[in-house]
DOMAR-270924 format. One record per residue: z, x, y of N, C-alpha, C, O in turn; residue in three letters. Coordinates in nm, 4 decimals. Layout:
residues N
REC         nw         nu         nv        caw        cau        cav         cw         cu         cv         ow         ou         ov    aa
REC          Z          X          Y          Z          X          Y          Z          X          Y          Z          X          Y   ALA
...
This chain:
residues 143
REC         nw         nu         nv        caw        cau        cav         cw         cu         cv         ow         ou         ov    aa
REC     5.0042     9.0980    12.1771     5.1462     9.0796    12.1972     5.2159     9.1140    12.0667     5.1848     9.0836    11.9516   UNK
REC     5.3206     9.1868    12.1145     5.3871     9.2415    11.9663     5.5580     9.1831    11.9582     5.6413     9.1982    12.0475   UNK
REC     5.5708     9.1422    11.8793     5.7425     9.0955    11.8207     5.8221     9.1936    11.8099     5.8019     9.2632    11.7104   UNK
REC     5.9364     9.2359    11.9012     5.9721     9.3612    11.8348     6.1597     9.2909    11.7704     6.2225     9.2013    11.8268   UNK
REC     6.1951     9.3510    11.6716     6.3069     9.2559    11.6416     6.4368     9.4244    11.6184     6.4144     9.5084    11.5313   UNK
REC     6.5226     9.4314    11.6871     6.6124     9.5095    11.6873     6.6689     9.5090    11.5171     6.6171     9.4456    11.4251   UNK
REC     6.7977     9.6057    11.5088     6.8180     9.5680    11.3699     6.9250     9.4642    11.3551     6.9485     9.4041    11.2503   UNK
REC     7.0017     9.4445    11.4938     7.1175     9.3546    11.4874     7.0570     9.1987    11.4821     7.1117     9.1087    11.4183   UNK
REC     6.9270     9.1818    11.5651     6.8010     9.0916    11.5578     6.7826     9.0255    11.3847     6.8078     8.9141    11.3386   UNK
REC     6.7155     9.1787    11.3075     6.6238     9.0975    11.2028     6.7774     9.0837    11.1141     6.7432     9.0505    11.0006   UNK
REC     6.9274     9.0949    11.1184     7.0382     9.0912    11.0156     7.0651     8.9417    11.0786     7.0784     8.8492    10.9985   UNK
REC     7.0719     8.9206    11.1913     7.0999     8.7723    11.2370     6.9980     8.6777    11.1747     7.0411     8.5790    11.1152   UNK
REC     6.8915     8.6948    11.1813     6.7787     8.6296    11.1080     6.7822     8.5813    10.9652     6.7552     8.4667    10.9292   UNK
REC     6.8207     8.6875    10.8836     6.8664     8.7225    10.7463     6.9578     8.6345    10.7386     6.9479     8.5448    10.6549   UNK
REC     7.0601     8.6416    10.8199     7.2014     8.5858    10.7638     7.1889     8.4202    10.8360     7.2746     8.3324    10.8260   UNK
REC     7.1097     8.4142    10.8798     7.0974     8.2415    10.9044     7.0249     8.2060    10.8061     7.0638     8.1025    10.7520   UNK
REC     6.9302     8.2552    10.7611     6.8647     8.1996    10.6708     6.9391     8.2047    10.5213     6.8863     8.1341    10.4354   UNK
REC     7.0204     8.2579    10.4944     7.1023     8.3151    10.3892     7.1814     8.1720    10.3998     7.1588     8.0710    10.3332   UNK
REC     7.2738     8.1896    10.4949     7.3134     8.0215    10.4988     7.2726     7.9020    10.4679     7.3256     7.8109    10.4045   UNK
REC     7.1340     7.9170    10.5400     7.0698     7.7409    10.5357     7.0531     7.7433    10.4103     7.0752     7.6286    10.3715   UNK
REC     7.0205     7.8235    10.3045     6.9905     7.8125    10.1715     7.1192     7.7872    10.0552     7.1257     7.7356     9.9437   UNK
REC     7.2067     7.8480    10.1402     7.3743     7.7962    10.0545     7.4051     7.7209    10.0932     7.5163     7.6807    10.0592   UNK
REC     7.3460     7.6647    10.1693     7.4023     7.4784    10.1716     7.3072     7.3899    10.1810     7.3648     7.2867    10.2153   UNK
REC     7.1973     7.3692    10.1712     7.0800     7.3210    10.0549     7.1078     7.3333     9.9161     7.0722     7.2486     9.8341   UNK
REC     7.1681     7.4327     9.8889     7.2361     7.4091     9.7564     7.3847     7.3948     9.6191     7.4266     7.4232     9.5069   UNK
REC     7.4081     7.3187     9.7649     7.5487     7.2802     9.7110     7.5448     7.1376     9.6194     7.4533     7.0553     9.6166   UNK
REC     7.6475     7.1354     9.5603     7.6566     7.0405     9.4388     7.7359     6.8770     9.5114     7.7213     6.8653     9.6331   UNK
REC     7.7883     6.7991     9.4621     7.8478     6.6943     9.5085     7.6916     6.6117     9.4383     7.5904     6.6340     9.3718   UNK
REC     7.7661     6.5062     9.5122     7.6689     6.3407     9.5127     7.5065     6.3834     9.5734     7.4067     6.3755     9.5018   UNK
REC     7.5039     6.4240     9.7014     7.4142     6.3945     9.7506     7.3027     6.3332     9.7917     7.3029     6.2152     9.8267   UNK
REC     7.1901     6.4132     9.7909     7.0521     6.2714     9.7800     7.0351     6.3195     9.6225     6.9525     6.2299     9.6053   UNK
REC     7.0400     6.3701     9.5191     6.9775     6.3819     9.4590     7.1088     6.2443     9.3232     7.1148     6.2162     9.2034   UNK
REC     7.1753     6.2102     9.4409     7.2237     6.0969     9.3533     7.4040     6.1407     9.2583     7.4496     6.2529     9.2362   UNK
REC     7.4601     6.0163     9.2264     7.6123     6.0880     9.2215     7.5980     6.0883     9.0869     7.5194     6.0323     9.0106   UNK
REC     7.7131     6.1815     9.0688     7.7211     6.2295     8.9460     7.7478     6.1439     8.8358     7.8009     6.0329     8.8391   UNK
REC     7.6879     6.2329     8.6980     7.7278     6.1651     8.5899     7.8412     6.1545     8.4898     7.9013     6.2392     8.4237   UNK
REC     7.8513     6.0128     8.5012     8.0142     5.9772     8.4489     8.0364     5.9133     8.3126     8.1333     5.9179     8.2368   UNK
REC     7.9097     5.8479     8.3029     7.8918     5.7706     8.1964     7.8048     5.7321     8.1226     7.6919     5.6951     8.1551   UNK
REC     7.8667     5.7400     7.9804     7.7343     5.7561     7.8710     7.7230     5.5896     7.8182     7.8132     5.5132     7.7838   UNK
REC     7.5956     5.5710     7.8259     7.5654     5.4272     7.7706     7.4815     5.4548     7.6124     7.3993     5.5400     7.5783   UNK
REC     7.5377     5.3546     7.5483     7.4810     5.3263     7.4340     7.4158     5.2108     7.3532     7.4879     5.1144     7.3788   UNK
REC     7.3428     5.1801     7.2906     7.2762     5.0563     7.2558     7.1893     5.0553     7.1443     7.2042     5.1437     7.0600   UNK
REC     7.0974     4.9664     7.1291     7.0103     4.9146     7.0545     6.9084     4.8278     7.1137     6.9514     4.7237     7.1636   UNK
REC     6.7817     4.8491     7.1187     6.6413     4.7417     7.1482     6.6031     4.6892     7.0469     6.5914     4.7627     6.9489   UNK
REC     6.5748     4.5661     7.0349     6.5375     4.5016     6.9142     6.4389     4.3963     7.0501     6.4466     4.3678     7.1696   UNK
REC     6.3442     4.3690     6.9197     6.2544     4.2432     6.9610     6.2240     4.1361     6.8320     6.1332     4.1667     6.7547   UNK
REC     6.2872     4.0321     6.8133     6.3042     3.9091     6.7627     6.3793     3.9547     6.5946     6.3582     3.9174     6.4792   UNK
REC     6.4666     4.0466     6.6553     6.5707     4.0583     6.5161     6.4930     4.2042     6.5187     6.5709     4.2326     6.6097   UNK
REC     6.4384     4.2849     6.5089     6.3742     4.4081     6.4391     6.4059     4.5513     6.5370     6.4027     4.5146     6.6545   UNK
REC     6.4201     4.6241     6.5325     6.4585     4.7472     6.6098     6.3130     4.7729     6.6558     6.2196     4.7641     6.5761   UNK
REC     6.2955     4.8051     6.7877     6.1852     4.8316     6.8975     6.2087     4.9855     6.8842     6.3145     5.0380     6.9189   UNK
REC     6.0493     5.0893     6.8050     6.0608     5.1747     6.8363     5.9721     5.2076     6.8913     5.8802     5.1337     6.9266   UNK
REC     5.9840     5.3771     6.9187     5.9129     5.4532     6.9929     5.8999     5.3810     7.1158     5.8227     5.2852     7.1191   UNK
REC     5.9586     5.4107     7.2069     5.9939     5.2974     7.3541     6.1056     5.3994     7.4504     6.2008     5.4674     7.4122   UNK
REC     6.0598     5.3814     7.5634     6.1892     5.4647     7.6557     6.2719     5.3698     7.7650     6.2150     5.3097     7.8561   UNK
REC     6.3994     5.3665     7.7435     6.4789     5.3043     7.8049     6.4857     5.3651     7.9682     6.4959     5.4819     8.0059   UNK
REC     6.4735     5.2063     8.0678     6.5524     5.3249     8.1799     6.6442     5.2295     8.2960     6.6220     5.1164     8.3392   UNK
REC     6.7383     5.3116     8.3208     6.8863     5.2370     8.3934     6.7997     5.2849     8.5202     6.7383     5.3896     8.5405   UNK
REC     6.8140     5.1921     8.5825     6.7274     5.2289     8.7861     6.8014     5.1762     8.8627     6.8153     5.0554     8.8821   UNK
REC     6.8730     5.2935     8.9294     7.0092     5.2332     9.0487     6.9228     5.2944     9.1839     6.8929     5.4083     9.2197   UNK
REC     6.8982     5.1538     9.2409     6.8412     5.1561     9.3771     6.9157     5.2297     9.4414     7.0377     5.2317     9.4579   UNK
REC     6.8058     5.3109     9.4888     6.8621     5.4150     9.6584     6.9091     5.5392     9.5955     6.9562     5.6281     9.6663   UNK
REC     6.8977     5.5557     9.4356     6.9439     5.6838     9.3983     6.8262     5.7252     9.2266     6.8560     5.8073     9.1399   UNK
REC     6.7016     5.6377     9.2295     6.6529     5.6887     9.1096     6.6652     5.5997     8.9751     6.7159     5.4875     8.9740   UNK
REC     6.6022     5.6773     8.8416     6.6383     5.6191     8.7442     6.6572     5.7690     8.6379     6.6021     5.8788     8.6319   UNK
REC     6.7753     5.6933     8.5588     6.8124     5.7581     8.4037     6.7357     5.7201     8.3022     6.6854     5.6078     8.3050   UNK
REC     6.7166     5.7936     8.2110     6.6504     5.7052     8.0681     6.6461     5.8077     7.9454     6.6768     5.9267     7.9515   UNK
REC     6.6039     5.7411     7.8379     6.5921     5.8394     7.7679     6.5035     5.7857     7.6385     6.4450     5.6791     7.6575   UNK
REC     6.4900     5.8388     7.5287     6.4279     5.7648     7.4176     6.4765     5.6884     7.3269     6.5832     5.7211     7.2749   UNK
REC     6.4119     5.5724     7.2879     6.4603     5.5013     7.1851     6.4509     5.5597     7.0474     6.3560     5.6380     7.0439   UNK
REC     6.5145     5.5511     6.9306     6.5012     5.5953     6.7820     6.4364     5.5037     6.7380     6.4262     5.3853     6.7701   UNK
REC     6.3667     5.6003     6.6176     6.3403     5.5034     6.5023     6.4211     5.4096     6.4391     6.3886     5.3371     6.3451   UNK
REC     6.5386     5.4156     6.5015     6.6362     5.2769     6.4532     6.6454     5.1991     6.5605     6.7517     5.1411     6.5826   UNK
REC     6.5619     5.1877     6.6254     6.5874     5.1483     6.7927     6.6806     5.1559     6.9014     6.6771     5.1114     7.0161   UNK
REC     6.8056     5.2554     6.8065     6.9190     5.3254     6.9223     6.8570     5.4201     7.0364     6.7513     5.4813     7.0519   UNK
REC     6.9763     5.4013     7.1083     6.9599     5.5232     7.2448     7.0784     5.5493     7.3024     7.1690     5.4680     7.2839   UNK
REC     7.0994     5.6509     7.3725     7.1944     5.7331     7.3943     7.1333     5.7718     7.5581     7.0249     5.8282     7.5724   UNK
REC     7.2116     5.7361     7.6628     7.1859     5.8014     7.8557     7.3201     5.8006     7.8696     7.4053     5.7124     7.8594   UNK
REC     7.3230     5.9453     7.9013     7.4302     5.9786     8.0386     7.3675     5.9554     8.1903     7.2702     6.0022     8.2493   UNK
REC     7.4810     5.8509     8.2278     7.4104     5.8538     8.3793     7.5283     5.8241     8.4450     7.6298     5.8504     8.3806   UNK
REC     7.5475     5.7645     8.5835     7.6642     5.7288     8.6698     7.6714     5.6128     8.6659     7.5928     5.5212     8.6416   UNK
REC     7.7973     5.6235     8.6981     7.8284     5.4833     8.6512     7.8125     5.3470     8.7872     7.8248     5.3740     8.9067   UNK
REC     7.7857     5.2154     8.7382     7.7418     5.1471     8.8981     7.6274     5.0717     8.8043     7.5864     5.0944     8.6905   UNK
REC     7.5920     4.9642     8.9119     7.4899     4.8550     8.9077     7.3518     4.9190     8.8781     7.2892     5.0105     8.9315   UNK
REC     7.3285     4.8401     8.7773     7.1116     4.8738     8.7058     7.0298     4.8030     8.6970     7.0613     4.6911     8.6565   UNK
REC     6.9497     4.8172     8.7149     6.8285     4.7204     8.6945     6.7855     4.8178     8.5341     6.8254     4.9334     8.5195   UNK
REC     6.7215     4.7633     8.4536     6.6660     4.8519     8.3150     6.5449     4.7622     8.3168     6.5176     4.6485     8.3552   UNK
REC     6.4708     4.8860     8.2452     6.3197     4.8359     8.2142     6.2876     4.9377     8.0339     6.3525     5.0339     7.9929   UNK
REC     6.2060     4.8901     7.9870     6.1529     4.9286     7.8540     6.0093     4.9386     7.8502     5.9318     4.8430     7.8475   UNK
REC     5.9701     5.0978     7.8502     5.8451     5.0906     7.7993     5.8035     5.1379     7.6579     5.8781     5.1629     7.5632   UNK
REC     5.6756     5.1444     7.6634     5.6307     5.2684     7.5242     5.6103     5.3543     7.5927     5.5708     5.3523     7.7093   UNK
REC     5.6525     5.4983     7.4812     5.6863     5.6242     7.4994     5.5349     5.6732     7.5424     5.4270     5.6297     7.5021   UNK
REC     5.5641     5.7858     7.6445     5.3958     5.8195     7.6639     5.3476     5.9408     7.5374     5.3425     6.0616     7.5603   UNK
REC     5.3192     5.8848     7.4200     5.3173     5.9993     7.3391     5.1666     6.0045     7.2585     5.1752     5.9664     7.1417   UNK
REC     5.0518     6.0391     7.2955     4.9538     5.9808     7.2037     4.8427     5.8937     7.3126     4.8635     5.8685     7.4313   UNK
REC     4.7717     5.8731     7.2649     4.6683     5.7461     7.3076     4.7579     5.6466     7.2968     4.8380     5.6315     7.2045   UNK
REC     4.7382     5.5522     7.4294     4.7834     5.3855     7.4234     4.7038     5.3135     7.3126     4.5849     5.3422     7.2986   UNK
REC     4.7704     5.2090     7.2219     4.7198     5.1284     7.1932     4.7133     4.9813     7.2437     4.8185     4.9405     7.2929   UNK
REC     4.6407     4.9210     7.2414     4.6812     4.7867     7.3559     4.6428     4.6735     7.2589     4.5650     4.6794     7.1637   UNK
REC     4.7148     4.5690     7.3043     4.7324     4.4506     7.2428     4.6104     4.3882     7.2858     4.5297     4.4300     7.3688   UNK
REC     4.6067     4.2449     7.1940     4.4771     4.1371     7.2056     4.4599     4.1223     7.3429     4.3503     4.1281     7.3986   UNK
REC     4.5861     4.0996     7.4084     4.5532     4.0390     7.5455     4.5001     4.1870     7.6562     4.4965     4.1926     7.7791   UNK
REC     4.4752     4.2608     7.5836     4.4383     4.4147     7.6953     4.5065     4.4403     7.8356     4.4602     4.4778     7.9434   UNK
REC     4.6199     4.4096     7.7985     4.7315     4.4412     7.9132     4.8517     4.4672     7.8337     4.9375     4.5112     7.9101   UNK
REC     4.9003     4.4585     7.7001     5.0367     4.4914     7.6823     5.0027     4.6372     7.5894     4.9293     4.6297     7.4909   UNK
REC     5.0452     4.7276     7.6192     5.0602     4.8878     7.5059     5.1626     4.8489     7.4020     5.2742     4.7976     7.4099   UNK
REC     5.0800     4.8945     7.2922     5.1859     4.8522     7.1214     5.2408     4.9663     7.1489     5.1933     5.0448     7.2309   UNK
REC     5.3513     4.9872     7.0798     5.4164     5.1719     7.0335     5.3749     5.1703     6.9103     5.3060     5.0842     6.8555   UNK
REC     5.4271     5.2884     6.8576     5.2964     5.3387     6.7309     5.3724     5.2370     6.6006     5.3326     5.2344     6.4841   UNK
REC     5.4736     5.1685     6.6486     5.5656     5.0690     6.5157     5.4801     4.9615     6.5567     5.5288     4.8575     6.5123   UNK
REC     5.3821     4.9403     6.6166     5.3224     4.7769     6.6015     5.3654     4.7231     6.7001     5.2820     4.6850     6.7823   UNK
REC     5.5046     4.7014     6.7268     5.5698     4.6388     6.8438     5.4823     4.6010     6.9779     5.4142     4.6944     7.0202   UNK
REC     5.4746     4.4779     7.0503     5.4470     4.4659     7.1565     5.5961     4.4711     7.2777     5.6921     4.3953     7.2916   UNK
REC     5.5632     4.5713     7.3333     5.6740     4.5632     7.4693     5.6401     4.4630     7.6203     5.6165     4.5175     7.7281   UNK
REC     5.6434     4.3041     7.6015     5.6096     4.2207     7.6738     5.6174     4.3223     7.8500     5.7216     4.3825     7.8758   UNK
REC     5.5144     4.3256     7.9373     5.4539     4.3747     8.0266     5.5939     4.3077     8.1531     5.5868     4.3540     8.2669   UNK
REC     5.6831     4.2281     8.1300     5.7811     4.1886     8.2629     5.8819     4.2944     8.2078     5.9778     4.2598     8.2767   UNK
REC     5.9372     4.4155     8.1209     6.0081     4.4713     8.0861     5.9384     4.6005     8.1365     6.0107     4.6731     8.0681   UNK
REC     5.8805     4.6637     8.1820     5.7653     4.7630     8.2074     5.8668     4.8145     8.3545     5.8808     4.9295     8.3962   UNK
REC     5.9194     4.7030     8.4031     5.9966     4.7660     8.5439     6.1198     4.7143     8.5514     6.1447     4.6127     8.4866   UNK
REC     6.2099     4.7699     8.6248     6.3564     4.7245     8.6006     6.3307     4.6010     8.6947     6.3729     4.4868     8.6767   UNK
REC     6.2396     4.6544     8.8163     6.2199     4.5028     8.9259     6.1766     4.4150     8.8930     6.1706     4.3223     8.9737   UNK
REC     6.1167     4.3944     8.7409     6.0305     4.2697     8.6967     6.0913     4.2242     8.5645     6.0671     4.1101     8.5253   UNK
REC     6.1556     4.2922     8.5053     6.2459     4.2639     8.3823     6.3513     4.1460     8.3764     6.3798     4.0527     8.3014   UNK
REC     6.4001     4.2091     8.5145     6.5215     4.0612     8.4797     6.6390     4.0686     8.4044     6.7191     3.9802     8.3741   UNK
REC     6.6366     4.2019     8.3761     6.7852     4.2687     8.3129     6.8596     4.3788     8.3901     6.8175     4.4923     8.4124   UNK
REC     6.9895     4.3204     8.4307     7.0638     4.3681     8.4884     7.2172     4.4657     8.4027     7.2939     4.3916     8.3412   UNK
REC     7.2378     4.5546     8.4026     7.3845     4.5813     8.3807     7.4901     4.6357     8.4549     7.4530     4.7282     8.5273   UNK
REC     7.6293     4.6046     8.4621     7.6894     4.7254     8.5119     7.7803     4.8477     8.4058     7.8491     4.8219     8.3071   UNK
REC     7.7547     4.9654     8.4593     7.8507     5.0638     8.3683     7.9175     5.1239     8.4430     7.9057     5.1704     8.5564   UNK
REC     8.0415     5.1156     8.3156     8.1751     5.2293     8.3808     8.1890     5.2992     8.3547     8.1182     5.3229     8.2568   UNK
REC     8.2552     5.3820     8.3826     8.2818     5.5346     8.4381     8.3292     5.5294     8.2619     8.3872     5.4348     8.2086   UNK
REC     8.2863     5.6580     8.1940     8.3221     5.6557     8.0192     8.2334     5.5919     7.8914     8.1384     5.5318     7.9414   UNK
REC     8.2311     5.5866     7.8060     8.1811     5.4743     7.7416     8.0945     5.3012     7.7550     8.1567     5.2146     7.8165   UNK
REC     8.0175     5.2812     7.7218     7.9427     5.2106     7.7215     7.8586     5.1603     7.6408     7.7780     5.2413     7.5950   UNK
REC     7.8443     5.0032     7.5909     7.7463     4.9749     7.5018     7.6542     4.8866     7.5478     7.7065     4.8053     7.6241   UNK
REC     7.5226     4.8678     7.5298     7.4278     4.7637     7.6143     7.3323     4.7690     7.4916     7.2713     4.8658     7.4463   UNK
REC     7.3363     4.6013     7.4373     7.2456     4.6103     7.3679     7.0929     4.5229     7.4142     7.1228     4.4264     7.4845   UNK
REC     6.9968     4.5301     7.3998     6.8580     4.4763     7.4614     6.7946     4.4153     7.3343     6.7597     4.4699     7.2296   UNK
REC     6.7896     4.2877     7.3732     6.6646     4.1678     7.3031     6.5941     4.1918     7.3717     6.6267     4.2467     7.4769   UNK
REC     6.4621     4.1606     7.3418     6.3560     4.1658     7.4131     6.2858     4.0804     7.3773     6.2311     4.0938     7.2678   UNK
REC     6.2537     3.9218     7.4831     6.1768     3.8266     7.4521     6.0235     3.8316     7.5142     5.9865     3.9154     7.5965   UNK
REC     5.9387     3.7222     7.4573     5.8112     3.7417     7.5362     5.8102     3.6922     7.6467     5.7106     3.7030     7.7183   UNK
């Protein structure tokens, strides 16, 4: 059995498919989450001392998470949208883990222990909201 496709056939073909692909890729909110409005800024410290080498991350249910790296001064800098977060803090994946006495918490390469309930925004227990512009959030981090 053979397919035979006219030429007015295989241009209809073409041009549907030409479509479905320009609007698969259109911009707006979508699923891939709404746009970014707002830059957050801060500091991680754990018992007075700047937490480095560590990655911050803002996690807005039903649309993902933002994050980015902490400094050697324990600042950070995310553009993300603005709206309700859950945040979590890990160590950076950079290197071999080192792990603490108890062989469940990863040091970052400053010594620091990043207590294991900060590891997920769902288990952390730190919440923020940000607005649309500017933003500062600073993070203690207890055991």
């Amino acid at each position: 059995m053979r397919l035979r496709l006219n030429r007015s056939g295989s241009g209809l073909v073409i041009t549907t498919f030409a479509c479905l692909v320009m609007m698969g890729c259109g911009g707006g909110a979508g699923p891939a989450g709404p746009a970014t409005n707002a830059t957050v800024t801060g500091k991680v410290t754990k018992g007075g001392q700047p937490v480095t080498n560590a990655t911050i991350s803002f996690e807005k249910p039903g649309f993902g998470a933002w994050g980015g790296p902490v400094g050697a001064d324990g600042t950070y800098t995310v553009t993300i949208a603005a709206g309700d977060y859950g945040v979590s803090v890990t160590p950076a994946a950079s290197g071999p883990a080192s792990m603490s006495n108890d062989g469940k918490t990863p040091k970052d390469s400053g010594g620091q222990t990043i207590p294991q309930k900060y590891w997920l925004a769902t288990s952390s227990g730190v919440t923020t909201t940000v607005n649309e512009g500017d933003n500062t959030f600073d993070l203690e981090l207890t055991d």
